[in-house]
N, C-alpha and C positions, 0 to 999 in steps of 0.2 A: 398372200397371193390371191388375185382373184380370177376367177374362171371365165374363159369365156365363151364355152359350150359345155354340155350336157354331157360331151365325150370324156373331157377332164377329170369330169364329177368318182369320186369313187362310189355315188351308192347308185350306179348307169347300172344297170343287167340287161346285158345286150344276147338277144335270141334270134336265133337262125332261122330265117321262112324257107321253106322248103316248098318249091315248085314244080309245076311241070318241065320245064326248062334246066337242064340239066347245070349251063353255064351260068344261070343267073345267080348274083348274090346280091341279097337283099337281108336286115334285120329289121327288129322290132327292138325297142327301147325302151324299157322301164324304170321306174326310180324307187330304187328298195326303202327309200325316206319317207315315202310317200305309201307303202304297203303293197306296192308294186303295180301303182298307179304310170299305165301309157304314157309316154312324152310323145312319141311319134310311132309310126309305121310303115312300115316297107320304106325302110332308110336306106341308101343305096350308099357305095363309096364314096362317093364325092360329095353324096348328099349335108346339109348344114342346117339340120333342123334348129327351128327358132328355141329359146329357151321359156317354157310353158311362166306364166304370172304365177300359177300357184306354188311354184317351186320353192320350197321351206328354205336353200341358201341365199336366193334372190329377195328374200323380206328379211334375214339375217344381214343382208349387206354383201353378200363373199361373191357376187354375179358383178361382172362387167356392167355396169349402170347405162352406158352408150348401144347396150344391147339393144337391137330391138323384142321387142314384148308381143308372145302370142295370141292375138285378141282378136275379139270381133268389133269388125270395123261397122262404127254405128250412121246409118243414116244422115246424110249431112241437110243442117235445115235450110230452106231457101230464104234467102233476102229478098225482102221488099223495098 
């Protein structure tokens, strides 16, 4: 089976931000694979954070490949 978020994943630890905002819920997301290396933050409900390149199952193959990849987007060169 392959994953196709970071919510799937079992080694996610997902941590409670705590606000001034009484109503609001928001987490943090780490990846215990990773040494507890950030994926995202202030992840909200609905939220669908991207799945990070350095992700140790996504270079193993076990990642949804049609995913898109967390990058920076590099400068595009001008044609002449």
């Amino acid at each position: 089976m392959k994953l196709k978020s970071c919510s799937q994943c079992g080694f996610i630890n997902v941590e409670r931000m705590y606000t001034a905002d009484s109503f609001e819920f928001a987490n943090d997301w780490f990846c215990k694979a990773k040494d507890g290396k950030k994926i995202a933050g202030y992840v909200e409900t609905f939220d669908k954070p991207l799945v990070p390149d350095w992700c140790p199952l996504r270079k193993a193959g076990m990642i949804d490949c049609k995913l898109p990849r967390k990058t920076k987007e590099k400068p595009s060169a001008g044609k002449s």
